[in-house]
C-alpha positions as CSV (number, residue, x, y, z in Angstrom):
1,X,-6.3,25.6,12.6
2,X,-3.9,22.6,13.0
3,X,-1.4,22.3,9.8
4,X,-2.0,18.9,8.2
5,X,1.0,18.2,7.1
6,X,3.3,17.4,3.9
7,X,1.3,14.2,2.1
8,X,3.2,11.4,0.3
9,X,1.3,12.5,-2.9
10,X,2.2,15.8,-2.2
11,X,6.2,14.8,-1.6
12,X,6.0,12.5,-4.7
13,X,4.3,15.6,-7.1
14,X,7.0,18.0,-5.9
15,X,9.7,15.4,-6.7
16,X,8.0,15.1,-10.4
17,X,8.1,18.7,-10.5
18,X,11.5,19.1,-10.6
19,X,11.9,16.2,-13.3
20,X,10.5,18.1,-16.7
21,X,10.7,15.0,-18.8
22,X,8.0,13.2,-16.2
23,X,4.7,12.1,-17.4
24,X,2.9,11.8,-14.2
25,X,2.8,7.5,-15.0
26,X,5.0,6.9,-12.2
27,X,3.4,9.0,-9.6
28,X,0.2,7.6,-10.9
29,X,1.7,4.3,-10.1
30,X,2.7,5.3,-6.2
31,X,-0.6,6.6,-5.8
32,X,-2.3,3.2,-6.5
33,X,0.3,1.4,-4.5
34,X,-0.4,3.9,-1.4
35,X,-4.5,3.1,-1.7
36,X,-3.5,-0.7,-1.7
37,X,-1.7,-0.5,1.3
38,X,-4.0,1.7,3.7
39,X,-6.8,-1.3,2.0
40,X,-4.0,-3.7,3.6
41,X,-3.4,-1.9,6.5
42,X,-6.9,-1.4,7.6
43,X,-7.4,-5.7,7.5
44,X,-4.5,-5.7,9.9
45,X,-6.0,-3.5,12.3
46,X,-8.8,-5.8,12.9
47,X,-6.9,-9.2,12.4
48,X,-8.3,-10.5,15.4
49,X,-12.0,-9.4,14.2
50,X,-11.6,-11.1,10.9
51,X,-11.0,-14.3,9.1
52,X,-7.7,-13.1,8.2
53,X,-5.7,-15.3,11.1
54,X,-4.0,-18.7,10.4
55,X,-3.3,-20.5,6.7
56,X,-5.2,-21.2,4.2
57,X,-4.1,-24.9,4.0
58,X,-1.9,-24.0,0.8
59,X,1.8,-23.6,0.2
60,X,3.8,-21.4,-2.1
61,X,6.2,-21.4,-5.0
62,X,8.7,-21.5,-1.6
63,X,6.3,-24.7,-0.5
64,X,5.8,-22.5,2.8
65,X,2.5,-22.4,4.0
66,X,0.0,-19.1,2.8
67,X,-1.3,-17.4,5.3
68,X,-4.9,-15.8,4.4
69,X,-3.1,-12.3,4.8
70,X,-0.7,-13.3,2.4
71,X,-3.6,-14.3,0.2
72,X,-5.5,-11.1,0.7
73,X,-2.8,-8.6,0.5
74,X,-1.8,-10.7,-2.8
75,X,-5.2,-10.1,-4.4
76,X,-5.3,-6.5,-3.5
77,X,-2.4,-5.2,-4.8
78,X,-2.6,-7.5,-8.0
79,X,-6.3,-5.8,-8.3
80,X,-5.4,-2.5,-7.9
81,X,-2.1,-2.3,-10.1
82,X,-2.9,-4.4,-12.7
83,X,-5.3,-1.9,-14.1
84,X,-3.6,0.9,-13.5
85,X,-2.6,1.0,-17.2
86,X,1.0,1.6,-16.1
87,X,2.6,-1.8,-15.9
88,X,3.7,-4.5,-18.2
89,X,4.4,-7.3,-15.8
90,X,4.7,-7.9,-12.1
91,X,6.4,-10.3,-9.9
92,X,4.9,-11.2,-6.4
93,X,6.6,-13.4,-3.7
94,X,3.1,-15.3,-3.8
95,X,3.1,-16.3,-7.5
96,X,5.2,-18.9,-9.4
97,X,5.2,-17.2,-12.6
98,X,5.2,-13.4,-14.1
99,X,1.6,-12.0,-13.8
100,X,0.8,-10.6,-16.5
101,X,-1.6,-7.7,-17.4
102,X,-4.7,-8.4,-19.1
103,X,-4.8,-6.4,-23.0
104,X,-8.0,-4.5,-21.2
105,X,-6.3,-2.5,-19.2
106,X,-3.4,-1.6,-21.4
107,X,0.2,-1.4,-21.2
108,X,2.6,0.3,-19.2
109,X,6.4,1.1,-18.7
110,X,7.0,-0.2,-15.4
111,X,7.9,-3.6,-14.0
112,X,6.4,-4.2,-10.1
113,X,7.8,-6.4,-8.0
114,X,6.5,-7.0,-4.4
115,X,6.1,-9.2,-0.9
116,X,2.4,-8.6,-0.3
117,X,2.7,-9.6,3.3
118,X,6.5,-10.0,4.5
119,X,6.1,-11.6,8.4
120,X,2.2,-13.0,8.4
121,X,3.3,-16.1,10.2
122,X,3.7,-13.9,13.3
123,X,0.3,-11.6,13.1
124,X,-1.3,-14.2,15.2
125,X,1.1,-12.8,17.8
126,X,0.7,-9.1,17.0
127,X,4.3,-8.7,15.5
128,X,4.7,-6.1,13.5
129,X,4.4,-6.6,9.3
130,X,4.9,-5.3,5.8
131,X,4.6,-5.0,2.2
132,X,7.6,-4.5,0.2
133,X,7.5,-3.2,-3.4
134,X,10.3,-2.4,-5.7
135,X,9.2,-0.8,-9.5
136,X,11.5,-1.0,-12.6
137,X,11.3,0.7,-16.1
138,X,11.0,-2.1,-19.2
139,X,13.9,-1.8,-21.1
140,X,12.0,-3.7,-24.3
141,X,9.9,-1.9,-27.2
142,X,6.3,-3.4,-28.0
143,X,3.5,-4.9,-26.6
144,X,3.4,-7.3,-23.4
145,X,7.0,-7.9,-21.7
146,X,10.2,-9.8,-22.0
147,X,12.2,-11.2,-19.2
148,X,14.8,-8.9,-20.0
149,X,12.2,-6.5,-18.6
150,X,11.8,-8.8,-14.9
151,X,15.2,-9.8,-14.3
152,X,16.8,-6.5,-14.2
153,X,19.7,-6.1,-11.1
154,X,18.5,-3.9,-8.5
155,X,20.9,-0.8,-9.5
156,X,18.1,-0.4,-12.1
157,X,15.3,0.4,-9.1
158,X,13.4,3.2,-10.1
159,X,11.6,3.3,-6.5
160,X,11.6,1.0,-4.0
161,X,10.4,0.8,-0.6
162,X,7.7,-0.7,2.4
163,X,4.9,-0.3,4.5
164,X,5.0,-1.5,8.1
165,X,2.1,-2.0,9.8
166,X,3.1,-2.0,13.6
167,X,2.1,0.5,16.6
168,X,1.8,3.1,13.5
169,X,1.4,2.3,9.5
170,X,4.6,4.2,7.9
171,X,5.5,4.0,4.7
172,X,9.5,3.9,3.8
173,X,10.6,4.8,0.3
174,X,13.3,6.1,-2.1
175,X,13.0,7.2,-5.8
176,X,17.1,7.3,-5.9
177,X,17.1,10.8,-4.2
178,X,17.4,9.6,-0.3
179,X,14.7,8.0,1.9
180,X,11.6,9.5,3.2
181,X,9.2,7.9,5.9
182,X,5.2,8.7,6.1
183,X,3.1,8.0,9.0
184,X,-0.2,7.1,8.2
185,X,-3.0,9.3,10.4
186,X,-6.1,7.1,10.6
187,X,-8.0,10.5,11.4
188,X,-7.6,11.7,7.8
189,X,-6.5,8.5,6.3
190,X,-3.6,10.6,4.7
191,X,0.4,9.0,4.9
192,X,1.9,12.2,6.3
193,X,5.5,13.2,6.0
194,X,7.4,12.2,9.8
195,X,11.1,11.2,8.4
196,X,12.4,13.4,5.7
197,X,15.7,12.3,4.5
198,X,16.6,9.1,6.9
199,X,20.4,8.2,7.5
200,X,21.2,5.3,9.2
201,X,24.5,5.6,11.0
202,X,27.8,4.8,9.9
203,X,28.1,1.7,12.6
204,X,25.3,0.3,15.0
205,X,25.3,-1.5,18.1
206,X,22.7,-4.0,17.4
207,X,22.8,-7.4,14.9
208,X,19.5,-9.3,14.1
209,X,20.4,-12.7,13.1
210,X,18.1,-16.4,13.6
211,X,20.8,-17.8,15.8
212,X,18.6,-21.5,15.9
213,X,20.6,-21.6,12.6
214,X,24.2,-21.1,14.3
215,X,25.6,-24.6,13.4
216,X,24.1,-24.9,9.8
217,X,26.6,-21.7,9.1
218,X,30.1,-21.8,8.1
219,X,33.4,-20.9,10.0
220,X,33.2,-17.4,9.1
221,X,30.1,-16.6,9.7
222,X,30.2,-18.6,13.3
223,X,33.2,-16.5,14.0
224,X,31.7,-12.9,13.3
225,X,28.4,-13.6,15.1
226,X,31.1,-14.8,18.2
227,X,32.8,-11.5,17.5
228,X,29.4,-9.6,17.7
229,X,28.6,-10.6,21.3
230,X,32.0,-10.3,22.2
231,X,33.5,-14.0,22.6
232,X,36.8,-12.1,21.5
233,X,36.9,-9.4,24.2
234,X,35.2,-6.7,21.5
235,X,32.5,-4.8,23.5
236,X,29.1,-6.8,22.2
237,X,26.0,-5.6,20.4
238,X,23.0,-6.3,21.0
239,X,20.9,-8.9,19.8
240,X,17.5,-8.1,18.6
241,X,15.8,-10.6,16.6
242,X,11.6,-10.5,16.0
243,X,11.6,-12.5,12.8
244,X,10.0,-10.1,10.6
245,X,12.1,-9.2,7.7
246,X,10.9,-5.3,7.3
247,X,10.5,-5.0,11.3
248,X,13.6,-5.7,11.9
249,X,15.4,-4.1,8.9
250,X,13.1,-0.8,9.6
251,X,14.7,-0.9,13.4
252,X,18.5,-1.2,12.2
253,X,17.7,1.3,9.3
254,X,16.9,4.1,12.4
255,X,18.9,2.7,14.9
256,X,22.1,1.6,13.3
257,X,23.2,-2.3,12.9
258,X,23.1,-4.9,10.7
259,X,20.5,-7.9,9.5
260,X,22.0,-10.8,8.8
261,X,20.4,-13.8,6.9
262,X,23.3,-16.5,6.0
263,X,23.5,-19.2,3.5
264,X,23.0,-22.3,5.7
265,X,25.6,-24.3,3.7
266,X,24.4,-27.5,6.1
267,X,20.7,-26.8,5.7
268,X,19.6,-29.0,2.3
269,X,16.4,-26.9,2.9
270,X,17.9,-23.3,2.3
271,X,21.5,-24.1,1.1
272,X,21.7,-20.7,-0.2
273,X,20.0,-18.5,2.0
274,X,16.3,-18.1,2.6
275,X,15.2,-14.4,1.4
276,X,14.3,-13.6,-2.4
277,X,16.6,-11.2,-4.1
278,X,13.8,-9.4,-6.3
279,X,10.8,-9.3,-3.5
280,X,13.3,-9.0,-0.6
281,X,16.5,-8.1,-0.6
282,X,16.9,-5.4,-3.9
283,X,14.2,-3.2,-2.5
284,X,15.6,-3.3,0.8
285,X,19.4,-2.4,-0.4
286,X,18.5,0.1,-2.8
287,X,16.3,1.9,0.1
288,X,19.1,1.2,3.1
289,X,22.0,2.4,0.5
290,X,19.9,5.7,-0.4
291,X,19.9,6.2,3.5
292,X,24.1,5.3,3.4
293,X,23.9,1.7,4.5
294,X,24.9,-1.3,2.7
295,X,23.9,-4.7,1.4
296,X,25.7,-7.6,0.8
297,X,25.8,-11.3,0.0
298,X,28.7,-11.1,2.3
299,X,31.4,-11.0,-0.8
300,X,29.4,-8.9,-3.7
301,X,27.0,-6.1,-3.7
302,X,23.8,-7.0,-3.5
303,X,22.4,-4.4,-6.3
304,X,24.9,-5.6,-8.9
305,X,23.4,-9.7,-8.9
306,X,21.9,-10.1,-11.8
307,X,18.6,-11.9,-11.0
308,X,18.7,-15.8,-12.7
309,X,15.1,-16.5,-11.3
310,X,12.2,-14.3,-10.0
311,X,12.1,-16.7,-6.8
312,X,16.2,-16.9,-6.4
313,X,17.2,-16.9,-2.6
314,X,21.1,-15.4,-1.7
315,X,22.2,-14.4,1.6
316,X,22.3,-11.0,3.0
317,X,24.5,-8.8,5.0
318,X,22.8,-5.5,5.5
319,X,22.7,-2.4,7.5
320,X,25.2,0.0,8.8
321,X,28.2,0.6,6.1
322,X,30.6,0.0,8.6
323,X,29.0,-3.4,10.0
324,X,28.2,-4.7,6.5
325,X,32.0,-4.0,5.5
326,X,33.5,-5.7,8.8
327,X,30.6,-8.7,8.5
328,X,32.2,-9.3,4.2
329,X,36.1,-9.0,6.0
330,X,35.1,-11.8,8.1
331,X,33.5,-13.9,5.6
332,X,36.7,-13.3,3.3
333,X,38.9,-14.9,6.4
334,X,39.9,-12.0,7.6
335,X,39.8,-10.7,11.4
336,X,40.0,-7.2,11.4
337,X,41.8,-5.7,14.6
């Protein structure tokens, strides 16, 4: 008989095993998160089939347009963690204000914070896309939360992680004790364990970078991305770019390299950057510095910011440790030999 396989659930009660003081909450917790994202994962699989294509007509705390698989993937994990008796709050991408849980279905010690749908704008063209999800632990006593609770920096991650739904659904995540990929098997419907422990190397060959918004950077940054494909003799990377945030992060995490999204200091639009430090980038740098990488604003580590604003937007530098250090050298004014 063919072995099934290590299941997440199975990985995450083995992990609470080995933590006597755990109550089961958080794994509780994962588990509803895992059954919204195979809900998620199966509209995506028949995007084409479904009204789930194009925008709804309506724009976002961000004023960019929602796309209906933003909407949906919104509504189902909203559905499915708020009752889950385990939360106090949660922040989504999608929302302009803390959601909070109804008194019905209780209160929890956690704090979510996801992207429902990072990337929709391209599932019109089959690109790959994700959810990401980052949980906390309130730091307040009562009932009901504080934003003392929300705008924690990401050091305090309990678990953070994503689910990309490309070729293959995987799911990506850390509890702070290295990162671990599951593949989801649409024969059994079970995430299965296929990368145990994932390190990303030390230095990549590749850079992912929007270069339409070359001349809306600085000096510095013009001069590392010229450095990158080797306008100063260095040997070049390779630029791969698809324009989905977890895509293209999941690809460096494997493969070595760094993501790059600048402030565009001559861009009134995105002066500061365009991706969310609480839905975006923490999750992302607590799961690529569990796997050894890095993540920057390009001068300060991105897990110490402390968060001013559930929607703020900085830059980010991250990938390979290397890279990332070399990329913050530049942006400092220095050329390293």
């Amino acid at each position: 008989m063919e072995q099934l396989g290590t299941t997440v659930i199975e990985y995450i009660l083995d992990e609470q095993a080995q933590a006597p003081e755990a109550t089961g909450a958080f794994t509780s917790l994962l588990s509803e998160l895992i059954v919204a994202a195979k809900i998620i994962a199966r509209e995506t699989r028949k995007a084409g089939l479904l009204d789930v294509l194009g925008s709804t007509g309506e724009r976002n705390v961000q004023g960019e347009r929602v796309q209906k698989l933003d909407d949906y993937g919104n509504n189902v994990i909203i559905s499915r963690m708020g009752n889950s008796g385990h939360l106090c709050a949660m922040v989504s991408e999608e929302v302009a204000d803390v959601i909070e849980i109804p008194d019905r279905y209780g209160q929890g010690n956690y704090v979510l914070v996801f992207d429902p749908v990072d990337g929709s704008s391209n599932i019109d063209a089959n690109v790959s896309i994700g959810t990401i999800f980052s949980i906390y632990r309130r730091v307040s006593e009562g009932e009901g939360y504080t934003m003392a609770d929300v705008l924690q920096p990401g050091r305090r991650q309990v678990a953070a992680g994503y689910i990309i739904y490309g070729s293959s659904t995987m799911l990506v995540y850390t509890a702070g004790n290295g990162v671990h990929g599951f593949t989801l098997d649409p024969s059994v419907g079970e995430f299965l364990l296929s990368h145990e422990n994932i390190r990303t190397p030390e230095r990549g060959k590749i850079f992912s970078v929007n270069e339409g918004n070359y001349y809306f950077w600085d000096d510095d940054v013009r001069a590392y991305v010229d450095h990158l494909k080797g306008k100063d003799g260095s040997k070049p990377y390779s630029s791969r770019y698809i324009g989905s945030l977890v895509a293209d992060f999941h690809r460096n995490l494997l493969y070595g390299g760094i993501f790059m999204y600048p402030a565009d200091g001559k861009d009134p639009r995105k002066p500061t950057g365009k991706l969310r430090l609480m839905c975006e980038c923490n999750p992302l740098a607590f799961v690529c510095e569990q796997a050894g990488g890095a993540a920057s604003t390009g001068g300060m580590r991105i897990l110490d910011l402390e968060p001013l604003d559930i929607h703020q937007r900085v830059p980010l530098y991250i990938g390979s440790k290397q890279d990332v250090e070399e990329a913050e050298a530049y942006l400092g004014g220095e050329r390293p030999q």
